[in-house]
Biopython code that builds the backbone (N, CA, C, O; Angstrom):
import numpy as np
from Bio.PDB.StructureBuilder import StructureBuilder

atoms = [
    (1, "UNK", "N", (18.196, -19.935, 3.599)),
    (1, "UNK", "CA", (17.893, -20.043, 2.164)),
    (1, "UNK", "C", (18.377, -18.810, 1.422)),
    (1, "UNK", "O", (18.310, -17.651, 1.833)),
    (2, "UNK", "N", (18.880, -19.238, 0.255)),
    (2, "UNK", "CA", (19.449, -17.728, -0.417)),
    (2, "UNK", "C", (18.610, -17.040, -0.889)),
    (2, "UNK", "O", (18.894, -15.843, -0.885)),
    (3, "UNK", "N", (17.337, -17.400, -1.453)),
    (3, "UNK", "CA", (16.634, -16.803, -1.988)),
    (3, "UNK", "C", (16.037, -15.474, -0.946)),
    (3, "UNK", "O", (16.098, -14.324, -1.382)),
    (4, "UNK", "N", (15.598, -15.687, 0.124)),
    (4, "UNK", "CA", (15.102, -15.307, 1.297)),
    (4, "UNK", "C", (16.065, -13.717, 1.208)),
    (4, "UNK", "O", (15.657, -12.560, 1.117)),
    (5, "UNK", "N", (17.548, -14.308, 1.284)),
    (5, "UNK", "CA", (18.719, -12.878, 1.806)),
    (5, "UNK", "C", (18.484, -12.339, 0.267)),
    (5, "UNK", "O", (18.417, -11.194, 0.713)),
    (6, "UNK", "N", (18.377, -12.226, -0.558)),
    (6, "UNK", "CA", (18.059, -11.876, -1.844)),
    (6, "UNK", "C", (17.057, -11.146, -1.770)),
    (6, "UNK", "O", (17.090, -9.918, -1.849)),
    (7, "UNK", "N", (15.848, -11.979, -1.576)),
    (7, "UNK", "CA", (14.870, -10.594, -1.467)),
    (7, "UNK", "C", (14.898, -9.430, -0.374)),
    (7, "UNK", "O", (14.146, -8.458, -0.299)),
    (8, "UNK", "N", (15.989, -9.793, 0.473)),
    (8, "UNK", "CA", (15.953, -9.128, 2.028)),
    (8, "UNK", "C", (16.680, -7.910, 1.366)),
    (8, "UNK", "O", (16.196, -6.779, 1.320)),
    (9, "UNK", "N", (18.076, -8.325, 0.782)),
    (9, "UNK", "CA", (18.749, -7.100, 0.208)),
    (9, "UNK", "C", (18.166, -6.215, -1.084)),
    (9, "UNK", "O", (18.618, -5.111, -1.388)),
    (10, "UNK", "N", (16.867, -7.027, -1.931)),
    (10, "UNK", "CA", (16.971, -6.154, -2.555)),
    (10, "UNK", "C", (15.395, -5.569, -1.876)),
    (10, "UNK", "O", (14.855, -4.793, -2.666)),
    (11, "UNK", "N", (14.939, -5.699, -1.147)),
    (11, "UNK", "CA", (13.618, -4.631, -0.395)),
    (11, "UNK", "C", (14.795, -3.570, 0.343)),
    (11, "UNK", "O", (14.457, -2.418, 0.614)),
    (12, "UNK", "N", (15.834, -3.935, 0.563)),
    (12, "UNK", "CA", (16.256, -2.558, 1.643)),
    (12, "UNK", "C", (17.038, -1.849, 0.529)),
    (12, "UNK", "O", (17.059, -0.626, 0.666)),
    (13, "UNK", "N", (17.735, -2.370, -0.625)),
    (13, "UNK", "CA", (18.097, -1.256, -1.554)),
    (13, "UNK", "C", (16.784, -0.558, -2.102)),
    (13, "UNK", "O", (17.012, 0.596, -2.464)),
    (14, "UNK", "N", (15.468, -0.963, -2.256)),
    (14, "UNK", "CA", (14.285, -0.076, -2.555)),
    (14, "UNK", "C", (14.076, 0.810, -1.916)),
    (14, "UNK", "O", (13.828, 1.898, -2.435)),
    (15, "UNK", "N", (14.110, 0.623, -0.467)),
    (15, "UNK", "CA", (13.655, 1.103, 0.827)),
    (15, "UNK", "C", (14.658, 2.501, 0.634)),
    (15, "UNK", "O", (14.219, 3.641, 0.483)),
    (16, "UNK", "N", (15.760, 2.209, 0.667)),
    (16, "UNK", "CA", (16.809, 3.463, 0.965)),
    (16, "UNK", "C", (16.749, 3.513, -0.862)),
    (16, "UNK", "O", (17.236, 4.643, -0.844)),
    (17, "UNK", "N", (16.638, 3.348, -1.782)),
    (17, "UNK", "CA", (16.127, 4.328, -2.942)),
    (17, "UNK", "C", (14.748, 5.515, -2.617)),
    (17, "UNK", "O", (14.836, 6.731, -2.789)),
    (18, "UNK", "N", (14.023, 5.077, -2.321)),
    (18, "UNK", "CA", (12.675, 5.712, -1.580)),
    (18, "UNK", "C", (12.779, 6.759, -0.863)),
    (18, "UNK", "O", (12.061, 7.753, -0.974)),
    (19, "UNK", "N", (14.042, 6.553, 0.240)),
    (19, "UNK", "CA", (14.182, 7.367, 1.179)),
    (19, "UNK", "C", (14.909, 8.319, 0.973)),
    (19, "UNK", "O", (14.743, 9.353, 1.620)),
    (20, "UNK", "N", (16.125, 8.189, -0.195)),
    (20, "UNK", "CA", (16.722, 9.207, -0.698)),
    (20, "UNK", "C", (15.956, 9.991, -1.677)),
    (20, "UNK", "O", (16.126, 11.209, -1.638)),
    (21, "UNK", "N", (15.208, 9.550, -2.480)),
    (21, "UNK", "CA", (14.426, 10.386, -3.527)),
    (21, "UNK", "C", (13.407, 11.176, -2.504)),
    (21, "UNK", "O", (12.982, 12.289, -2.812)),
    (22, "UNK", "N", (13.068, 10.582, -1.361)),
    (22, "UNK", "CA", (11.796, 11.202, -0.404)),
    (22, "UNK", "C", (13.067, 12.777, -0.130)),
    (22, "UNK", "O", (12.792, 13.970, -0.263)),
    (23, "UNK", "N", (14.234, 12.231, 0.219)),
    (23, "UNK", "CA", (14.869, 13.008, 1.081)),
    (23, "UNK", "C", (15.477, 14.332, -0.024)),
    (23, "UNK", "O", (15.656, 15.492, 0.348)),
    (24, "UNK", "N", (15.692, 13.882, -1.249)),
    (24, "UNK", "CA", (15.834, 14.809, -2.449)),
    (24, "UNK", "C", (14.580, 16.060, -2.568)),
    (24, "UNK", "O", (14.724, 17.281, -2.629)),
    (25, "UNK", "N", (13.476, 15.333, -2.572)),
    (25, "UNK", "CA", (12.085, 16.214, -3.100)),
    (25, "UNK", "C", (11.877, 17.097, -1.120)),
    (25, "UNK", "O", (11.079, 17.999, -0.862)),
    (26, "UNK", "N", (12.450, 16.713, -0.527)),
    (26, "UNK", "CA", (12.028, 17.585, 0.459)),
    (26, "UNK", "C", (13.078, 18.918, 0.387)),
    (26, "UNK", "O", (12.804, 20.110, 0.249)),
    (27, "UNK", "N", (14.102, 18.387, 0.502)),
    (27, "UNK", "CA", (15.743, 19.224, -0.042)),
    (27, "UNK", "C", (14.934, 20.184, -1.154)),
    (27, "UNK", "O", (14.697, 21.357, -0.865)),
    (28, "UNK", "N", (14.578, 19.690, -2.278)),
    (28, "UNK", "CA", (14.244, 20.745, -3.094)),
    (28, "UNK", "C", (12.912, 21.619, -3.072)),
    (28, "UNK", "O", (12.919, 22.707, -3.649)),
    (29, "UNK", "N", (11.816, 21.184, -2.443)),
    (29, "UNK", "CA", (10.644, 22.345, -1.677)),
    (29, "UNK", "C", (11.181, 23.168, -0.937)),
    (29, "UNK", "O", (11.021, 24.384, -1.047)),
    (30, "UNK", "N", (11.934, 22.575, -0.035)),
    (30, "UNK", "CA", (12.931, 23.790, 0.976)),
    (30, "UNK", "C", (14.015, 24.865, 0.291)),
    (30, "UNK", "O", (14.656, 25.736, 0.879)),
    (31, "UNK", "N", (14.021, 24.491, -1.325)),
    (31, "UNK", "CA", (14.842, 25.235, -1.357)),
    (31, "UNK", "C", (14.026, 25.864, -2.410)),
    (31, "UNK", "O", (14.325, 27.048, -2.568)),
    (32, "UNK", "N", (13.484, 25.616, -2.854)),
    (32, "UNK", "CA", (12.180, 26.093, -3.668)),
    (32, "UNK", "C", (11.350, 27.039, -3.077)),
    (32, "UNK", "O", (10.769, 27.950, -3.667)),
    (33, "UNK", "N", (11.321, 26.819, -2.039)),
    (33, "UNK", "CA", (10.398, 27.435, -0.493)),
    (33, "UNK", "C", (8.931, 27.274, -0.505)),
    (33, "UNK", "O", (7.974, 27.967, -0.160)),
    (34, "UNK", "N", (9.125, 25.944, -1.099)),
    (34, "UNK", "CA", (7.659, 25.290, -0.963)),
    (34, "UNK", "C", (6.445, 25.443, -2.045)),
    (34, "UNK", "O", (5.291, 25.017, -2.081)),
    (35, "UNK", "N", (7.206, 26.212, -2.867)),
    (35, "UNK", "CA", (6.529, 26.979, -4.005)),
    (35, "UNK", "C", (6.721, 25.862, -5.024)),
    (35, "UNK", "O", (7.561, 26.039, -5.906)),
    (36, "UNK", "N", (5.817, 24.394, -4.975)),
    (36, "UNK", "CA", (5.926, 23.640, -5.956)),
    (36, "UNK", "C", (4.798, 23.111, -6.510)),
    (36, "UNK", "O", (4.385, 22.066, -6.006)),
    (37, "UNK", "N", (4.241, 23.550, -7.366)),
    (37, "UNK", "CA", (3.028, 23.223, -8.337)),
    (37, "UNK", "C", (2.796, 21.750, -8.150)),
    (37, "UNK", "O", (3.541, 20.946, -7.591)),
    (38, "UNK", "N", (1.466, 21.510, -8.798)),
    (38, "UNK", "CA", (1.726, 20.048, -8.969)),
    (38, "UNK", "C", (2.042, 19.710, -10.430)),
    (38, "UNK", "O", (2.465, 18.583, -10.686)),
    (39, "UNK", "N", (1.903, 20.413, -11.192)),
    (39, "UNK", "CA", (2.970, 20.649, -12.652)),
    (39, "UNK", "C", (4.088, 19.956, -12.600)),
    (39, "UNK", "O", (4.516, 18.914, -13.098)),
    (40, "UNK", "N", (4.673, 21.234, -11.482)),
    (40, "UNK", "CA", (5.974, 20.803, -11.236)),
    (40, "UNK", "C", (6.314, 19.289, -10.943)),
    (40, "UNK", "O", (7.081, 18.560, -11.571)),
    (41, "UNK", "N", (5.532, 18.995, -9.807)),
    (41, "UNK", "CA", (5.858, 18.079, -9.058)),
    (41, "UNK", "C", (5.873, 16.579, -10.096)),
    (41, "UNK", "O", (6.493, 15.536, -9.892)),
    (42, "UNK", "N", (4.978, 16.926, -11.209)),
    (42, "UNK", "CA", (4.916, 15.811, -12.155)),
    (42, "UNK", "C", (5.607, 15.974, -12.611)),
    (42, "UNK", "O", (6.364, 15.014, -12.466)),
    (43, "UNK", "N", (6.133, 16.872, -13.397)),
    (43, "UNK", "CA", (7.547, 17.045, -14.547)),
    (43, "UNK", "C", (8.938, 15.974, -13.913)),
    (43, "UNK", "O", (9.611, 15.061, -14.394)),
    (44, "UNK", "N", (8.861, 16.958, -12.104)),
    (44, "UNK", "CA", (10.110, 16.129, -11.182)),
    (44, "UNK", "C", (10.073, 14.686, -11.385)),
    (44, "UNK", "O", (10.895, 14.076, -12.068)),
    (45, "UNK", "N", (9.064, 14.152, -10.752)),
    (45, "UNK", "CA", (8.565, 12.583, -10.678)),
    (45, "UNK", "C", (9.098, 11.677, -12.312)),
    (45, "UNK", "O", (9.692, 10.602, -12.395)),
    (46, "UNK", "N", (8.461, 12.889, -13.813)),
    (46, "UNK", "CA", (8.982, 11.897, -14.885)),
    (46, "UNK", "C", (10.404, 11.806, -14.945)),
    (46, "UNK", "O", (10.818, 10.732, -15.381)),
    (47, "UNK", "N", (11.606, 12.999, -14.489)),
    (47, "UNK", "CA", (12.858, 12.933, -14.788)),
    (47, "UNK", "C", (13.461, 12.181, -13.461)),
    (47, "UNK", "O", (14.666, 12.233, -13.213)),
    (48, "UNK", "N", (12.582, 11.516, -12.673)),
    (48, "UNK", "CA", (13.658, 11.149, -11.640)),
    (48, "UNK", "C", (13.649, 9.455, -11.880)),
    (48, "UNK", "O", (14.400, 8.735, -11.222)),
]
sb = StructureBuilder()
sb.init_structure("model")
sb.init_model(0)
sb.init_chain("A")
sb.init_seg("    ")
for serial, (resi, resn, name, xyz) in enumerate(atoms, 1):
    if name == "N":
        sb.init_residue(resn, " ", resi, " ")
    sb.init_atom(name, np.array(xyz, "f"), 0.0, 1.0, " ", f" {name:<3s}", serial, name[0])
structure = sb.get_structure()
């Protein structure tokens, strides 16, 4: 059924959106050196 591969492809383009933004905000604590408010962390979250 097409509908079925439709929702299949678009849960794994979410999935790997998720995982890159997960993989962004870790990239930037590490480079931050962990020094991230939760200020911060909200400001990040509205511009992303």
């Amino acid at each position: 059924r097409k509908g079925d591969k439709d929702r299949a492809a678009t849960m794994i383009q979410a999935i790997e959106k998720m995982l890159k933004t997960r993989r962004i905000m870790r990239n930037l604590e590490k480079f931050i050196g962990g020094r991230l408010y939760e200020g911060d962390l909200r400001m990040l979250q509205r511009t992303i």
